[in-house]
N, C-alpha and C positions, 0 to 999 in steps of 0.2 A: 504494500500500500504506500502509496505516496506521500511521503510528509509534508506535513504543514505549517509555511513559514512562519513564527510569531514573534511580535514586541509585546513586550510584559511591560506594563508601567505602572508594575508595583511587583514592591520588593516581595511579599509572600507569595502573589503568581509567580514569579520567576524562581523562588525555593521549590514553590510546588511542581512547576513544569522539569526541574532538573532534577527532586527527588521521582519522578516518573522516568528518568533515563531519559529527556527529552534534548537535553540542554542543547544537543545539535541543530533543533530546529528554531532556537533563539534567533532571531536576527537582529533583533536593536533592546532597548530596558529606556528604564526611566534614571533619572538621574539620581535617585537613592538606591538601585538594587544596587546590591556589595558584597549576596552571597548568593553562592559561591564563589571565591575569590574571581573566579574565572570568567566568569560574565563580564567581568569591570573592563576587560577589552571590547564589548560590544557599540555598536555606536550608541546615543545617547536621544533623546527624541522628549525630553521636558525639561525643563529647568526651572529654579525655584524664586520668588521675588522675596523669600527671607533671607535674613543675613543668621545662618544657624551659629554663627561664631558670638552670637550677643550673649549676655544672660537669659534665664526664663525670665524674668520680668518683664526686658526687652524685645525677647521675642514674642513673648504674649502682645506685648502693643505692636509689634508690628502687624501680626494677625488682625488684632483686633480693629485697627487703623484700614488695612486694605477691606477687607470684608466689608465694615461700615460703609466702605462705597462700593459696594456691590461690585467687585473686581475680583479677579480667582488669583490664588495665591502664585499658578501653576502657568507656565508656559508649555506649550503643546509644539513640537517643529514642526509645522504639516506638511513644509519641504521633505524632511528627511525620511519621512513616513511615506509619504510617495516615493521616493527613493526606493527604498527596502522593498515594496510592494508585498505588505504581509498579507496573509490568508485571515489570517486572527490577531487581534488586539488583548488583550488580557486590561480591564480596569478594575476599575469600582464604585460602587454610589453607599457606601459606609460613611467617609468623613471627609469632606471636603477639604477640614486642615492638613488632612495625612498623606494625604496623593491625590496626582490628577482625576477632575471628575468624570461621570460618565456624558455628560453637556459636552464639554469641552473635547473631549476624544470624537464623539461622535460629529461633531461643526468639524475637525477638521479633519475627518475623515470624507465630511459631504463636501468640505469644499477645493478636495483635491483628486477624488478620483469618480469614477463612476464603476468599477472597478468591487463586484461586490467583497465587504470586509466582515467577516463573523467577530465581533465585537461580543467577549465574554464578559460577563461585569460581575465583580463579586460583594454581598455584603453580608460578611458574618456578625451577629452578635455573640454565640456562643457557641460550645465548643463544637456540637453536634452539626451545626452551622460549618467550621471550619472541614471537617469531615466534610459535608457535604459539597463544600467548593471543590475542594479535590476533588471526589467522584466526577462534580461537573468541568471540571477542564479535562481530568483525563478523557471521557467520553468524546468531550468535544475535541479532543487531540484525536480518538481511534484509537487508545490505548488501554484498552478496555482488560487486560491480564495485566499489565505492568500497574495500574490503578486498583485491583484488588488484589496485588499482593501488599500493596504499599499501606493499602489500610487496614488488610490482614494483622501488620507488622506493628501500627497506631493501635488499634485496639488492643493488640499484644500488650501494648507496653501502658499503657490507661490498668487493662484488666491487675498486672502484675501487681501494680500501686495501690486497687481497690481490695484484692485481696490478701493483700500483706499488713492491710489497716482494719482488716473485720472487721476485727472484735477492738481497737483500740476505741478507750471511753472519755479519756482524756483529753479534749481536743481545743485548743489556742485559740484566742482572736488575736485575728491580722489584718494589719493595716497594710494594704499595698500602696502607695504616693506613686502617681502616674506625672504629677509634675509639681514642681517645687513653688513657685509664683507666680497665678495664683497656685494654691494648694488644690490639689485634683487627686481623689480616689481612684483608681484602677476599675473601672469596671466591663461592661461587655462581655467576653470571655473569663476574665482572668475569677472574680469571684467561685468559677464552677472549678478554676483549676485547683482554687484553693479547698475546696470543699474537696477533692480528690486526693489531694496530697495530707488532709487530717486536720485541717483547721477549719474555725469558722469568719468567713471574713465580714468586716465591720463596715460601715459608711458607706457601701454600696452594693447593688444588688444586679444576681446576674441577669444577662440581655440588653441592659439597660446603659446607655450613656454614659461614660466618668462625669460624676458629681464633683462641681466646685464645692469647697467646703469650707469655714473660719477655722481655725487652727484651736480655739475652744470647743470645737467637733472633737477632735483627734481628740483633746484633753479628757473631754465628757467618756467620751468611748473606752480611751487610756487601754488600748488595745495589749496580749501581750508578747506579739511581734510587729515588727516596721521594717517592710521591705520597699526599699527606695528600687522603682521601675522609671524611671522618667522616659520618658518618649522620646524618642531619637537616640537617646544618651548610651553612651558607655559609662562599665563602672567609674574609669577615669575621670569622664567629664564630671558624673552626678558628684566626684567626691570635692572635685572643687567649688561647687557649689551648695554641699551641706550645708552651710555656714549660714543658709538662709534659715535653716531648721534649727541648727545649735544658737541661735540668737532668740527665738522664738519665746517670752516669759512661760515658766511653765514646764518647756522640754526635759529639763530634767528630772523633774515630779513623774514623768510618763513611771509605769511599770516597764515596759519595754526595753527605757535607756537604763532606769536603776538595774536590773535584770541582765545588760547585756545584750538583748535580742535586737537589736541594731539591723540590718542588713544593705549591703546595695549591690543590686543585680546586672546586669547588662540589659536595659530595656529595649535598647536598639536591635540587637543580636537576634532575642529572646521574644520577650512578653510582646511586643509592639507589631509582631508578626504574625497574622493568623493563617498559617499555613504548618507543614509537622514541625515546625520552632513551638509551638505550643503544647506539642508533647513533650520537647526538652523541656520548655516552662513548668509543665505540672510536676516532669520529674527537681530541677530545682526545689522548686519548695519542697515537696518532700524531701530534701534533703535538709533545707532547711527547717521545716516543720517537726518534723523526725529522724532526727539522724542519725540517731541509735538502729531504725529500721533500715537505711538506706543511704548507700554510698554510692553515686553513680561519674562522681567527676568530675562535674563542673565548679569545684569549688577552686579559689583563685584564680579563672576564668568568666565562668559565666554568674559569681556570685562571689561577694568577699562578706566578711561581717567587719562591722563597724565598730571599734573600741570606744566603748562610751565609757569607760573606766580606765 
């Protein structure tokens, strides 16, 4: 069967398409896919109007700024997309702030070819949702064995985690921080990951939107774990900008920091992906959650903990 050409312009389509064995038929990405390293040679076909090098503060106004005048955050090359002449588009209609929309791909898809485009658009909230994307691009790739093996392999590693936690009755509240300022709870997927991994998560709920929240939320909550996931972020980044947290009246009253249970993740890598980086994700926190149950690796990579003492 004949392959078919595609531009992923988004980073979990293009994980997903290359965990399917596809990645030969990549032909361009978006200007955040970064994994696997390998794609980062592909040609490029969006670009972003943030300066991601600011603070969260900074970038939150800059978002907030564009938006307000009804402007996308996201440039689209409709040149280079004509160029490439793909078969399939890979987007999303999930979050405007995160990647190009599906508005935007589809105007300049109409206004450079006539050339039909299968234009897959993806929008998970939860996890079952993330499965189901996969199913749907493999399908629509013709990849119909290499797509259920691949989630054969997913629910393998979900199942392993749920039944190595049966019977456990002891089970944490966790805060996950999806961004520093404002202050923004994880939610969408990540609540169910946490429910899987042995904890109960606090300030927001799954399927649903990340909730801004006052930092006397957190306190009221006083959760007792805090896994810092910020969006975009590597551990690196989020750790030079803790400081927005360690200044916080209050922060060190949490049970969490007295405790030690601190953490910061790789949210860029990880959590911010809904594609099988979500399976890494679930396995994380149970690493973190329970780590007497569970050692799988990612520690000093895809997760450090934070000395709060």
């Amino acid at each position: 069967m004949t392959s078919k050409w595609v531009i992923s312009l988004l980073p979990s389509a293009t994980e997903i398409v290359c965990a399917l064995g596809l990645e030969h038929t990549l032909v361009g990405r978006s200007h955040e896919c970064d994994y696997p390293e390998s794609v980062q040679s592909l040609p490029v076909c969006t670009s972003s109007q943030i300066d991601s090098s600011q603070s969260s503060d900074k970038i939150h106004s800059q978002v907030q700024h564009i938006v307000s005048q009804a402007l996308s955050l996201y440039q689209v090359d409709a040149e280079k997309i004509r160029e490439l002449a793909p078969d399939v588009i890979i987007t999303q209609t999930q979050c405007d702030v995160c990647a190009v929309s599906f508005e935007d791909v589809e105007k300049a898809v109409r206004d450079i070819t006539d050339k039909p485009i299968d234009i897959i658009s993806l929008n998970p909230h939860r996890l079952d949702d993330i499965l189901e994307d996969i199913k749907t691009v493999g399908e629509r790739l013709n990849a119909p064995d290499k797509t259920a093996h691949l989630l054969d392999e997913l629910y393998e590693r979900i199942e392993l985690v749920k039944h190595k936690l049966k019977f456990i009755e002891k089970k944490p509240a966790v805060a996950c921080i999806e961004w520093l300022s404002p202050l923004m709870i994880s939610g969408n997927w990540v609540p169910g990951l946490v429910e899987i991994a042995g904890g109960i998560p606090v300030l927001a709920q799954k399927g649903t939107y990340s909730p801004v929240i006052q930092f006397k939320q957190l306190l009221e909550a006083n959760p007792d774990i805090i896994v810092l996931m910020a969006c975009g972020f590597s551990v690196s980044r989020t750790l030079q900008e803790i400081g927005i947290l360690l200044g916080q009246p209050g922060w060190s009253e949490l049970k969490a920091v007295q405790n030690n249970q601190v953490y910061v993740a790789d949210g860029n890598r990880y959590f911010n992906r809904p594609g099988p980086s979500a399976i890494d994700s679930m396995e994380i926190l149970a690493e973190i959650i329970n780590p007497k149950q569970f050692i799988f690796g990612y520690e000093g990579n895809g997760w450090v903990k934070f000395a709060t003492s």
